[in-house]
C-alpha positions in Angstrom: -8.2 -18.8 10.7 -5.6 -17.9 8.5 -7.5 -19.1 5.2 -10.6 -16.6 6.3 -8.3 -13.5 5.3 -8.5 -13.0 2.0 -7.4 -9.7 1.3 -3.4 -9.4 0.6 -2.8 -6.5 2.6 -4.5 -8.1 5.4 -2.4 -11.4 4.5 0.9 -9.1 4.7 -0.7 -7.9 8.4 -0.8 -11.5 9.4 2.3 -12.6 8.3 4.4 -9.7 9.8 2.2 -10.3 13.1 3.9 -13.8 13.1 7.1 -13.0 12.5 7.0 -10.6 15.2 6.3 -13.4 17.2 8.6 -15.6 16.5 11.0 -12.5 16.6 9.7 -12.0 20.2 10.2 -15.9 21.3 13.6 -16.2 20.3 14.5 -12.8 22.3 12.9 -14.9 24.9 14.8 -17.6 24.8 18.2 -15.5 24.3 18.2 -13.8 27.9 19.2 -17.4 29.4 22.5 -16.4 27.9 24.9 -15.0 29.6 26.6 -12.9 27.4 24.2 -12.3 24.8 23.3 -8.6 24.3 19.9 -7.8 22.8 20.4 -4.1 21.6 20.4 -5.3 17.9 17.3 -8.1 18.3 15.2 -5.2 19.6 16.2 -2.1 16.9 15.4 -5.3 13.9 11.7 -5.8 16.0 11.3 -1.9 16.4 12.1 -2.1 12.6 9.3 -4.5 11.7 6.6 -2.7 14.1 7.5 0.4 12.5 6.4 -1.6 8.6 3.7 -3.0 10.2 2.1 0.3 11.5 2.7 2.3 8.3 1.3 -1.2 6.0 -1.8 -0.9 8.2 -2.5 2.6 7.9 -2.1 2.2 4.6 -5.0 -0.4 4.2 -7.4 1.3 6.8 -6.6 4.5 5.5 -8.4 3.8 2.4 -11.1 1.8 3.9 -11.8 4.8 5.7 -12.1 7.0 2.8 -13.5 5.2 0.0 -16.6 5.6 1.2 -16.5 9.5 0.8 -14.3 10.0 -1.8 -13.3 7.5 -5.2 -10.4 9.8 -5.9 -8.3 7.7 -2.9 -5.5 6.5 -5.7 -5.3 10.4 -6.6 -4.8 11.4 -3.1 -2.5 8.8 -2.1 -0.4 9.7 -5.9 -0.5 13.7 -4.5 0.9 12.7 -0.7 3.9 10.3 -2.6 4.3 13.4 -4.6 4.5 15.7 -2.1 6.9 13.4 -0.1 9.1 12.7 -2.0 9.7 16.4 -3.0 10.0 17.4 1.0 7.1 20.0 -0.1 5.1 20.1 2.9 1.0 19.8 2.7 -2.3 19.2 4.3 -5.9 17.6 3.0 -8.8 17.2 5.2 -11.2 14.8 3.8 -14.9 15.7 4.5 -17.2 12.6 5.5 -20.2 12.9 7.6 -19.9 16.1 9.9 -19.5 19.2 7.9 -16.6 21.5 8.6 -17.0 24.8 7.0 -17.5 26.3 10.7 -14.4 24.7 11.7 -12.7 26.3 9.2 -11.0 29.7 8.6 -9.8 32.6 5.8 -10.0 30.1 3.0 -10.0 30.5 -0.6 -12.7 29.2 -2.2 -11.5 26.8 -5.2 -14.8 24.9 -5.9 -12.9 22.6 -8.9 -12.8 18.7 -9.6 -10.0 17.1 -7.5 -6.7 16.0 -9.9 -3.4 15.5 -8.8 -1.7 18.3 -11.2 -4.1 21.0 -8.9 -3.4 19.2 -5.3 0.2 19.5 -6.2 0.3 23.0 -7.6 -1.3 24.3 -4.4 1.0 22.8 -2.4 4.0 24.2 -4.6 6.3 26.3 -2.3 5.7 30.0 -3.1 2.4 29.3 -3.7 0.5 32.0 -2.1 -2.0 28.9 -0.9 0.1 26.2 0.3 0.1 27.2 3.7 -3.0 26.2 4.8 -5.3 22.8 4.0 -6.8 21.8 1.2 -10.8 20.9 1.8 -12.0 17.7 -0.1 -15.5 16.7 -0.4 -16.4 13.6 -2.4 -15.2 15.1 -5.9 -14.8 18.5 -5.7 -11.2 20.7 -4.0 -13.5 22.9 -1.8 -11.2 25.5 -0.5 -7.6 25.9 0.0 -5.3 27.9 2.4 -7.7 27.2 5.2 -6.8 27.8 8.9 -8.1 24.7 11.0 -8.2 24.5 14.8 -5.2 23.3 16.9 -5.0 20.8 18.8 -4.1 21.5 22.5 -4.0 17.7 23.7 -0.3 17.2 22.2 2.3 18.3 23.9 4.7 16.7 21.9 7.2 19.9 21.0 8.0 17.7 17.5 4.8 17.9 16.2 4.5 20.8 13.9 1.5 23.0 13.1 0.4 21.0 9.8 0.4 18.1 12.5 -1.5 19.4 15.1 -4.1 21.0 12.5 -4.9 17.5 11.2 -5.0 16.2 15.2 -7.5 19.6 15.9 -9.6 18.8 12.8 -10.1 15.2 13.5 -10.8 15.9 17.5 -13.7 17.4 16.7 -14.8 16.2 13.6 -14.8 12.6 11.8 -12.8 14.3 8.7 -9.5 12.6 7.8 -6.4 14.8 7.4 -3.1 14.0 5.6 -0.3 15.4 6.1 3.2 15.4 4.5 6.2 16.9 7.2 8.4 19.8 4.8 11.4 18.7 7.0 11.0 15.2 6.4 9.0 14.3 4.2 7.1 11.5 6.1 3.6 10.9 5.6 0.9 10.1 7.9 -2.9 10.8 8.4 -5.2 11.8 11.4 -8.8 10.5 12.4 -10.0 10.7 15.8 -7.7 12.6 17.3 -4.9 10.5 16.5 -1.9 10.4 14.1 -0.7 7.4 12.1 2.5 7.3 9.6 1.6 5.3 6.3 3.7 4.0 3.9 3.9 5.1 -0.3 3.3 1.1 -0.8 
């Protein structure tokens, strides 16, 4: 089985999977012990979950958008950017469904997609940074947009930007990244749910 996957992202997946195993056996085997305490064990095996998840976003994030857009190197650039700068943002990636009638009070921008643009939108004082940026194929569609909520969270951590890209994605199949302002962490939304990815 483990010569059929090809891909080294996939590879990585595979490997971490079995180390998590063997992680997971020998925590197994430690409770016989009397004495042992597995606080630490567990935090290191949170810690390699954690990798995992954001390595495999990562790789499915991309497989889900390379079919709509080629500019997925650019996008990924802009959300390191962003990140890394604690400046917070949101792109919704159109695919099949449209979503102008999902959308609100946006600016219409109607120019090829580059990094330099993403990033100057999102800049803070920007009267547009505020809102999400629409991308279809190419083309920045519209900035500042206002996107429905979603009302299914009720997690009191998830900020608007978050719960846009949930709303969006609940009732549409567009992809939403968004970049936290107080952290800086990065993750993306499709179906409905939210996923952290990782700048590698």
């Amino acid at each position: 089985m483990k010569k059929e996957i090809m891909d080294p992202i996939k590879k990585l997946i595979y490997d971490q999977l079995g180390n998590i195993i063997d992680e997971s056996m020998q925590l197994m085997n430690s409770l016989q012990e009397k004495d042992h305490c597995l606080l630490c064990e567990l935090e290191d095996l949170h810690k390699i979950f954690q990798q995992l998840q954001s390595q495999a976003s990562s790789f499915y994030l991309q497989s889900y958008l390379s079919e709509y857009t080629p500019h997925y190197a650019i996008l990924s650039k802009v959300i390191q950017h962003l990140s890394a700068q604690k400046h917070g943002g949101l792109i919704v990636i159109e695919r099949n469904d449209q979503l102008v009638s999902f959308l609100k009070n946006g600016v219409p921008i109607d120019a090829y997609l580059s990094a330099s643009l993403l990033e100057s939108i999102f800049y803070p004082g920007n009267s547009l940074h505020d809102g999400a940026v629409l991308v279809s194929g190419t083309k920045i569609i519209s900035a500042a947009n206002v996107l429905p909520l979603s009302t299914k969270t009720a997690d009191a951590k998830i900020g608007t930007r978050h719960r846009a890209a949930i709303g969006i994605t609940e009732s549409t199949d567009a992809i939403a990244l968004v970049v936290s302002e107080e952290t800086g962490k990065m993750s993306f939304a499709i179906n409905g749910g939210l996923y952290p990815f990782s700048s590698e």
